[in-house]
C-alpha positions as CSV (number, residue, x, y, z in Angstrom):
1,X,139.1,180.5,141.6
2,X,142.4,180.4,140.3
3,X,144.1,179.3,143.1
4,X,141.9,177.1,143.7
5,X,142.8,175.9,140.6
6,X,146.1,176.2,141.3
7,X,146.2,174.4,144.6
8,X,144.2,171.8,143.0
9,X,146.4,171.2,140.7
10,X,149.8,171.6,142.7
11,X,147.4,168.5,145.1
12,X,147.3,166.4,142.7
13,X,151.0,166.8,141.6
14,X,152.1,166.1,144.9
15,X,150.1,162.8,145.1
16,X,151.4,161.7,141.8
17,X,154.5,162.5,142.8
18,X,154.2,160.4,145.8
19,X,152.8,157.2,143.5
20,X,155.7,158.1,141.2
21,X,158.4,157.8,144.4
22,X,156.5,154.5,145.9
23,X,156.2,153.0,142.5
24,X,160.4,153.5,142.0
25,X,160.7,152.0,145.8
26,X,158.9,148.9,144.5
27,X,160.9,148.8,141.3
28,X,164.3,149.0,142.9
29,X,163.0,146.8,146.1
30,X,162.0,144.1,143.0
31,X,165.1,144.6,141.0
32,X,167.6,144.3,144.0
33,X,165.4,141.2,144.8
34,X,166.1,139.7,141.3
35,X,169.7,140.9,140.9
36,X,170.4,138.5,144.4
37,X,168.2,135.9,142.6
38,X,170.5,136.1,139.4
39,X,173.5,136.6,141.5
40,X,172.7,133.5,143.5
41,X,171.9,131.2,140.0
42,X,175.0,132.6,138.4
43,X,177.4,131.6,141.2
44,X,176.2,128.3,141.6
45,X,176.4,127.9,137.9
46,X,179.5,129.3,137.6
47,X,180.9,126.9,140.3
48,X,179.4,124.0,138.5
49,X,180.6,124.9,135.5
50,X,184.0,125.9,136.2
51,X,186.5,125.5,133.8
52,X,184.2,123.9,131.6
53,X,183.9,124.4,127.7
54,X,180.8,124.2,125.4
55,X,180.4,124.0,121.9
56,X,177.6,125.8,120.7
57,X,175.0,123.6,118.4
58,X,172.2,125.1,116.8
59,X,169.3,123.1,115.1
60,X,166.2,123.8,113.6
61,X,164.9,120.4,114.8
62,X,162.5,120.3,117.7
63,X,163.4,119.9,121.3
64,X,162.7,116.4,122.3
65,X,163.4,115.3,118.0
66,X,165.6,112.3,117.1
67,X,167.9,114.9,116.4
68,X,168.1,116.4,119.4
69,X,168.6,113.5,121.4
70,X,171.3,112.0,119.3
71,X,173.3,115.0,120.4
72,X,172.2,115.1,124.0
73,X,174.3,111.4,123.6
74,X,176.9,112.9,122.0
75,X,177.3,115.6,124.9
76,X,177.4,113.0,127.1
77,X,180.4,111.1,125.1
78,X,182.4,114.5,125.4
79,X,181.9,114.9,128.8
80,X,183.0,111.5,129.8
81,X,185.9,112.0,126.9
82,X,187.1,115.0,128.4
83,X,186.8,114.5,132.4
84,X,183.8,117.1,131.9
85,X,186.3,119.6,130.3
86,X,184.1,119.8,127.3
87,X,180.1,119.2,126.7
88,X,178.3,120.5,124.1
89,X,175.4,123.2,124.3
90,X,172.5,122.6,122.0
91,X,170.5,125.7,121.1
92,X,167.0,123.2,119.5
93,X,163.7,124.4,117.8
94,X,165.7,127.5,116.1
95,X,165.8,129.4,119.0
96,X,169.5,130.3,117.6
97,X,167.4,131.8,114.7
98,X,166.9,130.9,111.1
99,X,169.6,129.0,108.6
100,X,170.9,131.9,107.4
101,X,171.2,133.7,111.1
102,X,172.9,131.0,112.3
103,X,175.6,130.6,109.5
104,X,176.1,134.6,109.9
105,X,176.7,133.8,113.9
106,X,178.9,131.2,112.9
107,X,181.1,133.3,110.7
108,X,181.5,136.0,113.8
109,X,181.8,133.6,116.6
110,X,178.5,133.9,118.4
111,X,177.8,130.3,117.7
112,X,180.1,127.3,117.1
113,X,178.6,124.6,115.1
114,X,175.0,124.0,113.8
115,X,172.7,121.4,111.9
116,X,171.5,122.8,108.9
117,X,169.7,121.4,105.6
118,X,170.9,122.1,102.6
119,X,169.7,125.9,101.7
120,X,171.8,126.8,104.6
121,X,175.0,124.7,103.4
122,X,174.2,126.7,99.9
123,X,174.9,129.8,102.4
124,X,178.3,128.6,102.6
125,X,179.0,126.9,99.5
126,X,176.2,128.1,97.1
127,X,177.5,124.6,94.9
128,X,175.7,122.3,97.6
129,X,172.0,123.6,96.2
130,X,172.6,120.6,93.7
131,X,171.6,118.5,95.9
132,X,168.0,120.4,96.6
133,X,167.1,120.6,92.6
134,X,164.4,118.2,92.0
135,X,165.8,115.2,89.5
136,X,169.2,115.3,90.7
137,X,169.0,113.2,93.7
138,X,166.5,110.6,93.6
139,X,167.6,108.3,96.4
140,X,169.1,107.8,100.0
141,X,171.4,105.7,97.7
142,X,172.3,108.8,95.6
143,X,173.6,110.7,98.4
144,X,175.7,107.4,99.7
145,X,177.5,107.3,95.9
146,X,177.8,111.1,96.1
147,X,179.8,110.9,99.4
148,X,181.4,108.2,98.7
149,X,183.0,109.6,95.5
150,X,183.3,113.4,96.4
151,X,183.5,113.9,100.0
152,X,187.1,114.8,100.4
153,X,186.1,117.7,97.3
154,X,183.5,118.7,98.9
155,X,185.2,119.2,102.4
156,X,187.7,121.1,101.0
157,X,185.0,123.6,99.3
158,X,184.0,124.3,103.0
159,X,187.4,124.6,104.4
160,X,187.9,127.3,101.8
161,X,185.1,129.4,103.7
162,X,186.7,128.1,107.7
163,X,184.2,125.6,108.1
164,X,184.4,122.0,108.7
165,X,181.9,119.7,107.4
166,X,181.6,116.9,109.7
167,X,178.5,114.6,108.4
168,X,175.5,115.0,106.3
169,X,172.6,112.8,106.8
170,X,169.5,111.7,104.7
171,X,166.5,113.0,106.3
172,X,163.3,112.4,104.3
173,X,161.8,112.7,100.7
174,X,160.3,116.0,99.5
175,X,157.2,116.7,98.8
176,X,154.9,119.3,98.0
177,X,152.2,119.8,100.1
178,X,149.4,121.8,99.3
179,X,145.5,122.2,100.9
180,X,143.8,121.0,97.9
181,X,144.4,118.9,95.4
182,X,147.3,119.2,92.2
183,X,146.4,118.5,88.8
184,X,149.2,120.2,87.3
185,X,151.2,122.9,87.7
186,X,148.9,125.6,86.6
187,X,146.9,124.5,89.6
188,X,150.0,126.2,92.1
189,X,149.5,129.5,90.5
190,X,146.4,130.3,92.6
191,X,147.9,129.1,95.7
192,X,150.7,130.4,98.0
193,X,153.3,128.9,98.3
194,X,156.3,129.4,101.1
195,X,159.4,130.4,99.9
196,X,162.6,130.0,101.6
197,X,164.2,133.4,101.0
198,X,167.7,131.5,101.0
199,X,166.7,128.7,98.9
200,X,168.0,129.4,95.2
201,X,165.8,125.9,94.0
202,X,162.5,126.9,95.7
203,X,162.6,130.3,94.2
204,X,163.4,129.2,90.7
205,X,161.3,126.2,91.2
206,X,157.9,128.6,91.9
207,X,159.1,131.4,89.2
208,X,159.5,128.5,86.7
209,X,155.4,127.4,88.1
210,X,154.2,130.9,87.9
211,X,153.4,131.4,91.3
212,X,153.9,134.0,93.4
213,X,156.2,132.9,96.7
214,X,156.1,133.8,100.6
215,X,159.0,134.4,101.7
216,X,158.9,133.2,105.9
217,X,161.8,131.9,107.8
218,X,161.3,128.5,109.1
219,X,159.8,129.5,112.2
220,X,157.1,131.3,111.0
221,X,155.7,128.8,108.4
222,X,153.1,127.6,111.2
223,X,151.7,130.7,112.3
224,X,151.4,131.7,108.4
225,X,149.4,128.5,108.2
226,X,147.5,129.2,110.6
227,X,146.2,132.6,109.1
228,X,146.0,131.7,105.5
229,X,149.1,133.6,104.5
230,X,150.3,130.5,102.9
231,X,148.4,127.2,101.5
232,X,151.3,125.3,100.1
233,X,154.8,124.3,100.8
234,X,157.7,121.6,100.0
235,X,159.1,119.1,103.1
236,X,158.9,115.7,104.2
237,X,156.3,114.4,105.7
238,X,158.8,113.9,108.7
239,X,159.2,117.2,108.8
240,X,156.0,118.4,108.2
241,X,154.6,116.0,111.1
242,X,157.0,117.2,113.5
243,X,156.3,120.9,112.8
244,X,152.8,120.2,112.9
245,X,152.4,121.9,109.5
246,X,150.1,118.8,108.7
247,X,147.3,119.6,110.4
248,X,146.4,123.0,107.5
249,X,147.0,121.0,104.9
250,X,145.7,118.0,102.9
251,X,147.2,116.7,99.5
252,X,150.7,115.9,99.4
253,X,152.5,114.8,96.2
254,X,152.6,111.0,95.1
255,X,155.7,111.7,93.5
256,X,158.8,112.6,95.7
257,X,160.8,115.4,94.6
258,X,164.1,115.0,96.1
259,X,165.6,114.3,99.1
260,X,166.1,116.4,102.2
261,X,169.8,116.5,103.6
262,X,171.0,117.8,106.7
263,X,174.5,118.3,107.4
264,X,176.9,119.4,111.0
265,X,179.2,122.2,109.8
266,X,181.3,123.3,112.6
267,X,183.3,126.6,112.5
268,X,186.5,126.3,111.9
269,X,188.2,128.3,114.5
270,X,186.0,126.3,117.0
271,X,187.2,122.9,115.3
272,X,190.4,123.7,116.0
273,X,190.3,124.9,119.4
274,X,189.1,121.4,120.4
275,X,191.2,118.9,122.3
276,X,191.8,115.5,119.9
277,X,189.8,113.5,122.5
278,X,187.1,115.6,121.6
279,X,187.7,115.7,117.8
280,X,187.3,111.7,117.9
281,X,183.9,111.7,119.9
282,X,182.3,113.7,117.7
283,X,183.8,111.9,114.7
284,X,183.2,108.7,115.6
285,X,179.6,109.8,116.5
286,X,179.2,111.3,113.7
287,X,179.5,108.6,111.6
288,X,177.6,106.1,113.5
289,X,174.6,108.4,113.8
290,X,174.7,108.7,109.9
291,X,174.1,105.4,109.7
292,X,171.6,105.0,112.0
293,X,170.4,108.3,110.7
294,X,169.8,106.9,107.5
295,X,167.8,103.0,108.8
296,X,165.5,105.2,110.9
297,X,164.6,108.4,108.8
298,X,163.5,105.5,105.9
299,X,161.2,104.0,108.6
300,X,160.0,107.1,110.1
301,X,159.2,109.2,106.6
302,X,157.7,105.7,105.3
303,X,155.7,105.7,108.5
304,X,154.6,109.6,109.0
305,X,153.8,109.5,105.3
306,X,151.5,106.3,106.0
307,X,149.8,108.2,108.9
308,X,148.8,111.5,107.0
309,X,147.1,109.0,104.3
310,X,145.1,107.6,107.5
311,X,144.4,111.0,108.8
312,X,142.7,111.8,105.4
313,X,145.6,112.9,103.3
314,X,145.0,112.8,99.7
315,X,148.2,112.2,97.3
316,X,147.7,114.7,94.2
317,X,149.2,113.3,90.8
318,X,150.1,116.4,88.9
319,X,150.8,115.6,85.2
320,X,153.5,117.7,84.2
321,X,155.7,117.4,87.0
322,X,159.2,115.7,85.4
323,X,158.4,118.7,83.1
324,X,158.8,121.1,85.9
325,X,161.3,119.8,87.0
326,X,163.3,119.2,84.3
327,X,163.2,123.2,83.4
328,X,164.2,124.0,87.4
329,X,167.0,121.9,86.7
330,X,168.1,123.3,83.2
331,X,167.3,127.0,84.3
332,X,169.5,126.4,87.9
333,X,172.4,124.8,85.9
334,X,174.7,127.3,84.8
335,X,174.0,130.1,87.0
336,X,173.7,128.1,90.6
337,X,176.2,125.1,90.1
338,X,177.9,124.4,86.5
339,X,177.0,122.0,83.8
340,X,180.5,119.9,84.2
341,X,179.5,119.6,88.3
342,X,175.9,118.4,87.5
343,X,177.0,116.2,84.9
344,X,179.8,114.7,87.4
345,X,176.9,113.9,89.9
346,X,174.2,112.0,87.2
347,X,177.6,109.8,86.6
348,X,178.5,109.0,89.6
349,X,174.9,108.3,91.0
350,X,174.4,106.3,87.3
351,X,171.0,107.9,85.8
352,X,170.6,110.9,84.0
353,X,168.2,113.6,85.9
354,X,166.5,114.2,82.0
């Protein structure tokens, strides 16, 4: 009986055996098949590509967004520019990751340049978070009279940390947008709200509500949605169309709370490396885009917001919200940016955030 049981056993090692040998022919058969496949894609990219340069662009925007497209333009510009010496590669829909992942690439050379809003140009100059607290900026026109008096200072802040800032363009009015309606703020505190672990105003703005913050990157804000992880959030209604965050939610502030800025930082290094032809594409693009930026995200926001109050949106009205926002503000001030900057800023834009 035992060796039977042996023999048995020793059978049925050889056949696995034999399944185990076949099984590595087919694996090495189908890897030798795919390494000619890669080896055959590679070469003929290579030889298109051939003494061509990119520069890296990543972007939380969508594939196929306004964004996007603008810079599939300007790739073309730097091709024709640069007798197809340069072009620009354009890593959409954060697939480069989050803000911060992408400022940390940027700062090790994995990735050249990117669009970011402003919690990831606070990454880099924590000073620019200004700009997100609610009261401070009240207008596209703001951020025109902002520019327009401290560009060069503020350029100079990000060439202290080897970055360029190129443009920043207006993109939207913030909201909050919550399922369910907003009375006040003591309404938020049974709700949950996302919270963008980098953004210093959304974390002081939900600690000054009382409630209790998610943090998610960006691209998982959907999928927490989705599951009831989160109920509540601040964005555009731009934004919040495009993402398709819209369709868990259904109240949306009357009352904007800021405005949403998004700026193309380029590394330094990368900057630099550039040819000048190249340097006055994406200047001269950049600038024309900002203005164009700026006509069409009015019209868009204006017209997303109008089609989420046809699809049933409801605006909420909550009662206390300068009050909110006036203690985000005072409680940010001093620790975040200073007291002189802020003051600077309600001068030059001509109202006083109180």
């Amino acid at each position: 009986m035992n060796n039977y049981i042996l023999g048995l056993s020793y059978f049925q090692h050889s056949i696995k055996g034999e399944r185990t040998m076949i099984q590595k022919l087919r694996t090495s058969t189908l890897l030798i098949a795919l390494a000619i496949a890669v080896a055959s894609v590679t070469g003929n990219a290579s030889a298109q590509d051939k003494g061509k340069k990119y520069l890296r662009i990543a972007m939380l925007a969508p594939r196929g967004s306004v964004v996007e497209r603008m810079f599939k333009k300007i790739d073309k510009h730097l091709r024709d520019a640069t007798n197809n010496e340069w072009g620009l590669r354009i890593y959409a829909s954060g697939a480069a990751g989050d803000e911060k992942d992408v400022i940390r690439k940027m700062r090790v050379g994995q990735m050249d340049s990117a669009i970011v809003t402003t919690t990831g140009l606070s990454q880099i100059v924590r000073e620019v978070a200004i700009l997100d607290t609610p009261g401070i900026v009240t207008s596209y026109e703001d951020i025109k009279k902002i520019e327009d008096a401290m560009w060069d200072e503020w350029q100079k802040m990000f060439l202290k940390n080897n970055v360029k800032l190129i443009k920043w363009y207006p993109a939207g009015r913030y909201r909050v947008f919550t399922n369910g309606p907003v009375t006040s703020a003591n309404d938020l505190k049974s709700h949950r709200p996302w919270l963008w672990p980098e953004s210093f105003v959304l974390k002081e703005l939900w600690r000054t509500i009382g409630a209790t913050g998610v943090p998610l990157a960006v691209q998982d804000v959907y999928g927490a949605l989705q599951t009831g992880m989160i109920d509540t959030f601040v964005s555009t209604c731009m934004s919040t169309v495009a993402m398709q965050w819209h369709t868990k939610v259904n109240h949306m502030t009357a009352k904007p709370t800021g405005v949403l800025l998004l700026a193309w930082v380029i590394n330094q290094k990368a900057w630099d490396s550039l040819p000048q032809a190249a340097k006055d594409v994406i200047e001269k693009d950049a600038i024309a885009f900002a203005e164009d930026s700026q006509r069409d995200a009015e019209k868009e926001e204006d017209a997303s917001c109008k089609n989420l109050l046809k699809r049933g949106f409801k605006l909420s009205r909550a009662k206390d919200q300068d009050e909110v926002e006036k203690k985000v503000r005072d409680r940010v001030t001093g620790r975040i940016f200073s007291a002189e900057l802020r003051q600077r800023l309600e001068k030059v834009t001509g109202h006083s955030a109180d």
